[in-house]
C-alpha positions as CSV (number, residue, x, y, z in Angstrom):
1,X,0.0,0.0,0.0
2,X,3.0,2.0,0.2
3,X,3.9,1.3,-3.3
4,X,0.4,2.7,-3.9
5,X,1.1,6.7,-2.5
6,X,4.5,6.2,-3.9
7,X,3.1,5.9,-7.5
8,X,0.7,8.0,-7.1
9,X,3.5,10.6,-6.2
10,X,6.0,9.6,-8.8
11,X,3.1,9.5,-11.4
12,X,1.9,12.6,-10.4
13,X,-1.9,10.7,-10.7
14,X,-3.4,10.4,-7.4
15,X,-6.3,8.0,-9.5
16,X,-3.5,5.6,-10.7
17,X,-2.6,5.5,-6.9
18,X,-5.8,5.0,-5.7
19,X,-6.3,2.3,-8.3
20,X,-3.4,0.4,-7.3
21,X,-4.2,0.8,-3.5
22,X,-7.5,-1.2,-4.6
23,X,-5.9,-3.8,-6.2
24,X,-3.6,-4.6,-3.5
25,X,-6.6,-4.2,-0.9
26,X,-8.8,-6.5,-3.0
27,X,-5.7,-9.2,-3.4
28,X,-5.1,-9.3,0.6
29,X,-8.8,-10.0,1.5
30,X,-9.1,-13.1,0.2
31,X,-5.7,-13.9,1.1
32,X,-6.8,-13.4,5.1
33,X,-9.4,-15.7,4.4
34,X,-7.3,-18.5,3.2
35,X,-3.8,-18.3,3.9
36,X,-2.2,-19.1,7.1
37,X,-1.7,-16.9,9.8
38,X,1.2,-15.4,8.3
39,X,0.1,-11.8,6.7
40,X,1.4,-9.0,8.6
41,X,-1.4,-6.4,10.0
42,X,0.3,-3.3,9.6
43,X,4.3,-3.9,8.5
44,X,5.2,-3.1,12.1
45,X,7.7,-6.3,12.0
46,X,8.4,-8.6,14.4
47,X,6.0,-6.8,17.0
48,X,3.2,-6.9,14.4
49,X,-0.3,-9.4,14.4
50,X,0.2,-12.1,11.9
51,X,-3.9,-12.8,10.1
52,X,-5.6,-15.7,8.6
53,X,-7.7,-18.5,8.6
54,X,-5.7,-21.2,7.4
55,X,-8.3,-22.7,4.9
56,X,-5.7,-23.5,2.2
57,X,-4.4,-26.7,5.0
58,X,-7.6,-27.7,5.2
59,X,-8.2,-29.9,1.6
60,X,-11.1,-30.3,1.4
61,X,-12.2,-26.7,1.9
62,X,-9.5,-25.3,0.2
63,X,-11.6,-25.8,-3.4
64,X,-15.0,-24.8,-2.4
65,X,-13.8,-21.8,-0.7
66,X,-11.5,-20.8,-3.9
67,X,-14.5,-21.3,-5.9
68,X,-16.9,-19.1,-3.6
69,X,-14.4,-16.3,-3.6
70,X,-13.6,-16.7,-7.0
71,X,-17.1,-16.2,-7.6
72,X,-17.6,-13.4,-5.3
73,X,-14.8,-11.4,-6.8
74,X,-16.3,-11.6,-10.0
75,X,-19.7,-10.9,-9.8
């Protein structure tokens, strides 16, 4: 997200940074909701809350959840 305001600076286009803010916001959602609990809260480092569910060990809901999110992304 970082990235994001330092392309929007660079770029001089605060829409092109608000536009890859979004994409990073909409890739870590449905990361919290299947990965491990392994993706930092706020980049604070060692000290920081690690998030997630852990769905992708689980097998057998690894593809129905995939396939609802999948779905809910792209509707």
């Amino acid at each position: 997200m970082v990235l994001a305001a330092i392309f929007a600076i660079v770029y001089q286009n605060s829409i092109a940074g608000l536009v890859f803010w979004l994409g990073a916001v909409s890739h870590w959602i449905p990361d919290l909701v299947v990965s491990r609990a392994d993706l930092p809260f706020l980049w604070l480092g060692e000290h920081d809350r690690e998030l997630g569910t852990g769905l992708w060990d689980l097998p057998k809901r690894r593809l129905p959840s995939n396939t609802c999110l999948s779905l809910l992304v792209s509707s």
